[in-house]
N, C-alpha and C positions, 0 to 999 in steps of 0.2 A: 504494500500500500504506500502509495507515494506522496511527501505532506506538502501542504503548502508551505512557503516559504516563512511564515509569521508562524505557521505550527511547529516547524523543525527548530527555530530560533528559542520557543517556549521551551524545548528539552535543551538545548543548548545552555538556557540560561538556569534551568533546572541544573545541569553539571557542574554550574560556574565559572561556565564560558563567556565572558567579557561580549557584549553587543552594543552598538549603536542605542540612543533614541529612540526612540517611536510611539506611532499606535496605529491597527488595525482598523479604517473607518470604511462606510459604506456606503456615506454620503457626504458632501462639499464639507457643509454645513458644521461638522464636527471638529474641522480645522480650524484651531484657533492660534493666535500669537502670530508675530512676523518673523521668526528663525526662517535661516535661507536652510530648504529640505530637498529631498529627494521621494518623489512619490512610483510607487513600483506597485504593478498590476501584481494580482495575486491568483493565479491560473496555474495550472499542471504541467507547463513545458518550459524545455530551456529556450535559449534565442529571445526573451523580453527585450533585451535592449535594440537587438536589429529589428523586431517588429514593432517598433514604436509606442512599448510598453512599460520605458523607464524614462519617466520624466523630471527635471529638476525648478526648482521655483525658488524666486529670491522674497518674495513678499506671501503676505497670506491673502491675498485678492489674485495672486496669480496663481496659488497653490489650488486654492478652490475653484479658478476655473479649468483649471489642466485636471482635475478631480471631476469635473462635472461632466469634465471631455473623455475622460478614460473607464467612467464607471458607466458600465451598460454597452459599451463596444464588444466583438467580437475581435477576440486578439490569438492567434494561432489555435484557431478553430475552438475558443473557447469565451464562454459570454463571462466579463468582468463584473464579479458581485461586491469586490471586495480590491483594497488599495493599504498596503504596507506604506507610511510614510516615516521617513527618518530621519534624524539630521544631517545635514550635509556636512561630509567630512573632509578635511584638508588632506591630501592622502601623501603622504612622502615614501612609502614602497608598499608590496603587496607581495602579498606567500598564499603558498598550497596547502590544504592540506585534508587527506579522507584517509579510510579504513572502507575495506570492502572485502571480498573474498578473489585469492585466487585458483579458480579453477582448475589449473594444470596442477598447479603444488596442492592443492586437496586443503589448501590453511588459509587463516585470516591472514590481509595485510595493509600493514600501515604504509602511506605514503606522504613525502615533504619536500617540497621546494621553495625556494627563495625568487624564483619566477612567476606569481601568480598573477590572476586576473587572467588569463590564456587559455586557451584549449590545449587541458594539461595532455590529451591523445596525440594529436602535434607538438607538445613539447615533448614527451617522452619519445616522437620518433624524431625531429631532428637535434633535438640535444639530450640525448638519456642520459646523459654526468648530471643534468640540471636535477633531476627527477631520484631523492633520495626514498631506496623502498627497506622496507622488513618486513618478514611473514612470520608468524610466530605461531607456538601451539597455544590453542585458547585452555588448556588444563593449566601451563606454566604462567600465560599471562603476559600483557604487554607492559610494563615497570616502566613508573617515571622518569628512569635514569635511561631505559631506551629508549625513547624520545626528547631528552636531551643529546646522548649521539647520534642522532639523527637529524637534530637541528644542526650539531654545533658538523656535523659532514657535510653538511648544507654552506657552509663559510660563517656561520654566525657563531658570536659570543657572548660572554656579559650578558647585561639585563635581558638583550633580545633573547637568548639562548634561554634564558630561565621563562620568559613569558610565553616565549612560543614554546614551549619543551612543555609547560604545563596544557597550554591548548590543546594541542598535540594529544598530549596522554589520555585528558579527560573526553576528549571526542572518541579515541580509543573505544575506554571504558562505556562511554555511552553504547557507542558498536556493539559490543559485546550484550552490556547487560540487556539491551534493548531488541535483542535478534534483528538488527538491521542487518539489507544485503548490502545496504550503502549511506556514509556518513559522510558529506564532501563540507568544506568550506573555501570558499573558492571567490573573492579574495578573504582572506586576513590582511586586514591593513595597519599598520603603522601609521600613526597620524602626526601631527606638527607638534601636536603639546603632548606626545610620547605616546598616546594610549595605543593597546593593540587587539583590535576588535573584530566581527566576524561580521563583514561587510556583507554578506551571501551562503545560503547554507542549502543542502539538497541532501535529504534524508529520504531514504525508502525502510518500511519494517518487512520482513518478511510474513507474508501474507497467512501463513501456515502456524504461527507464532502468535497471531492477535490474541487468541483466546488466552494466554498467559500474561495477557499486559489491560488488564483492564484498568488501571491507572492513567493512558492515552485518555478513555470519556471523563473518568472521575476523578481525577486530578489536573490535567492538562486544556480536559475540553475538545478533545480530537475525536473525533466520530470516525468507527471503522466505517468502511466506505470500499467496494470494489474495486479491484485491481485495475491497472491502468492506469495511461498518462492522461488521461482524460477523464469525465464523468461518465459515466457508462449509458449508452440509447436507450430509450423504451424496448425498440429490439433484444438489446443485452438482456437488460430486465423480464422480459417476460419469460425470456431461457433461462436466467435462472431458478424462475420460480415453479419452472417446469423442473428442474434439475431438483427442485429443496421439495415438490412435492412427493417425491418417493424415496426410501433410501436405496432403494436397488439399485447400485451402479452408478455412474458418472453418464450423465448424457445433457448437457446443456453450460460448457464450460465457452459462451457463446464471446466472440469479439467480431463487429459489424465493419464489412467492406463494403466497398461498391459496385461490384462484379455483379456476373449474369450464374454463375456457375455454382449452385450449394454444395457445400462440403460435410460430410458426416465421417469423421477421420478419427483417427487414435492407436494403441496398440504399444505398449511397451516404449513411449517416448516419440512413437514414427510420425505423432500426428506434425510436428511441424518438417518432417523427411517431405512428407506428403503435401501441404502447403506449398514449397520450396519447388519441390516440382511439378505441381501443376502453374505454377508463374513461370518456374523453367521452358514449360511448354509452350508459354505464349497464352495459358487460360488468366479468367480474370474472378479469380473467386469474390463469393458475395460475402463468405462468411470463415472465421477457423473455428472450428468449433471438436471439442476431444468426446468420444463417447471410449466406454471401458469398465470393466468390473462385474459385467453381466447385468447391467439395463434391461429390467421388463419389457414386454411388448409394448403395452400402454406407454410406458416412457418414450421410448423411440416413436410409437407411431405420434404421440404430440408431440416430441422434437422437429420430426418430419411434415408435419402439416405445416409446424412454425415457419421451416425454413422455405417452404414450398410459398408460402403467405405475402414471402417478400416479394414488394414492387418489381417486377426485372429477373427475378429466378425463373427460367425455363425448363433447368434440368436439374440434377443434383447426383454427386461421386460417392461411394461409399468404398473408401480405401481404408485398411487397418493391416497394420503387420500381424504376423502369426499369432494367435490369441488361443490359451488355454483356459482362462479365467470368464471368456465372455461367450455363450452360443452361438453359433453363428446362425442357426437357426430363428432365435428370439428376435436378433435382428432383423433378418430379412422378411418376416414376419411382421414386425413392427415397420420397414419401411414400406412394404406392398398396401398394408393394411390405411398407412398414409394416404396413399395415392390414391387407392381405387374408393375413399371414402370423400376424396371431393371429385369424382368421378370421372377420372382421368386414367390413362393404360399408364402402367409401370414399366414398359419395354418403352412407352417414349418418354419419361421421365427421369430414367434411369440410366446416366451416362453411362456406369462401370460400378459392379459390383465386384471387390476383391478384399472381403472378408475369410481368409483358411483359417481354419482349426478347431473346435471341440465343435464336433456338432456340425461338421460341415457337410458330410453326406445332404444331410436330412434340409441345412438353407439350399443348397445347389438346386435339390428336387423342387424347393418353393418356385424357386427364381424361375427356373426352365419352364413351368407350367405357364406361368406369367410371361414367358419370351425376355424375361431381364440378361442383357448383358453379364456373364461373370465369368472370372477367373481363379486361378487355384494358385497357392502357392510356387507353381513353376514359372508364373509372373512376376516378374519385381514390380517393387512399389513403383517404382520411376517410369515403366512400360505401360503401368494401369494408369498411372498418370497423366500419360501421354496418349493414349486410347481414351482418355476420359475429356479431354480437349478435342480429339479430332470428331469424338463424338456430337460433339457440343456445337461445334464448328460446319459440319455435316450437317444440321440441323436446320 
């Protein structure tokens, strides 16, 4: 779950992390005094400042109208409810600094530079000296004293070493105790009359984790809220509550595109294999959506009528790598059962069925009655994929 900027800064200042002035307003009118500020839209994406959603104001008659001009806009596909304002800072340098996981090494890592304010992805490719890292095991722990060598490998000393070595650590800490997959500050600035403050923060919790931090609504004020760099569609919503009305299985883990093409995919991690190559193929999916765990008929065939519902769906793929845990029967059941109940053929409906394994005898013989396209495991997912575009295309 991804926070907004004024929510991440609340756990930051929870740590003891040094911030900026401010307040969160939601209309002009709440602005008061003539401190020269900086007003920043409060939305789920990065890039604010190139889309015209970090504003600065020297009086408070220009802060309120640059306020009245950015609340209620749409700013990188998201409607502005909300305006972080703060003081304008004198900035004399700017540092890096997050905790996030890396993948390859299986361990957390802390990372620091003395280069912030940048796209620390391009700073770590054309100057990786700049970009100091450590991965540490989360049983031993990240220690204050490792984020002061890690400052001070960074070229710094003295005070700065001690202020930033403690931001550092306590951002750390927050990482950890907080099951974030990602903790960034990005800049930390240094200012004219010394302070060292966290100019910008981007915090994600992991999603699977929420139920252990009930602290976010009841202490914080942070509303768990669905995955995503955005607010989730009505579309989203309605699959999930397709998804939370049964416990059988996984079928409605829904994220809305613009494609002609439905997708009902999954299987041992394949569903984004699958995703990847039906765009590989030049299709335009309408939706990713994971089904798994052995989904009831009913489940899938209201998954299926959902996806079928949307404006511009003609056809819809039903890819899954090898599955022991889900029937393959129940599904093909539940997708036929879809189709022929808003009165339509499931062989034209039906780009590509390539569901193998428990139970597949028994979907094959569904499919075939119905003249549904399908394939066996001696098809790759990338083949069915690619049969499931020409299908589409052909049409």
């Amino acid at each position: 779950m991804r926070l907004y900027e004024y929510e991440a800064k609340r756990l930051l200042a929870a740590y003891g992390i040094p911030l900026p002035q401010g307040q969160v307003i939601s209309s002009p009118e709440e602005i008061a005094g003539d401190a020269r500020r900086v007003l920043k839209v409060q939305v789920l994406s990065g890039g604010r400042m190139k889309a015209g959603g970090v504003k600065f104001a020297d009086t408070e008659a220009e802060a309120r109208a640059i306020a009245a001009d950015l609340l209620g806009r749409t700013i990188l596909n998201h409607k502005v409810e909300k305006l972080l304002v703060e003081e304008r800072l004198q900035v004399e340098q700017e540092f890096f600094a997050a905790a996030t996981h890396n993948l390859a090494q299986k361990q957390p890592v802390v990372l620091f530079s003395a280069a912030g304010g940048v796209d620390i992805e391009t700073l770590a490719k054309e100057r990786p000296e700049a970009v100091v890292s450590r991965a540490y095991n989360p049983r031993v722990g990240f220690h204050d004293f490792h984020a002061r060598q890690m400052v001070g490998k960074a070229g710094l000393s003295g005070r700065p070493l001690m202020q930033l070595g403690a931001i550092l650590h306590r951002l750390a800490t927050l990482f950890q105790r907080m099951d974030a997959t990602i903790a960034e500050i990005n800049p930390i600035v240094q200012t004219a009359d010394g302070r060292f403050l966290a100019a910008d923060a981007h915090i994600d919790i992991e999603d699977d984790a929420l139920s252990r931090h009930a602290e976010l609504q009841e202490k914080y004020g942070i509303p768990k809220r669905e995955a995503g760099a955005r607010p989730p569609t009505p579309f989203e919503l309605a699959a999930a509550a397709i998804d939370a009305s049964d416990h059988r299985g996984v079928a409605g883990r829904m994220i809305e595109f613009d494609g002609q093409l439905g997708l009902l995919i999954g299987g041992g991690g394949a569903s984004l294999t699958v995703f990847d190559a039906i765009r590989k193929h030049g299709g335009k999916p309408a939706n990713y959506c994971e089904i798994g765990g052995n989904p009831s008929v009913r489940k899938v065939q209201r998954l299926v009528a959902h996806l079928l519902s949307k404006p511009g769906v003609e056809k819809i793929a039903v890819i899954m790598n090898v599955v022991s845990n889900t029937r393959v029967d129940l599904v093909a059941r539940g997708v036929i059962k879809a189709i022929v109940e808003r009165g339509e053929k499931p062989a034209e409906k039906i780009a590509i069925f390539r569901i193998p394994g428990s139970y597949e005898g028994d979907g094959f013989m569904i499919l075939k009655k119905y003249g549904v396209t399908y394939c066996d495991r001696t098809v790759s997912i990338d083949e069915a994929a690619r049969r499931a575009v020409a299908a589409f295309a052909a049409a």
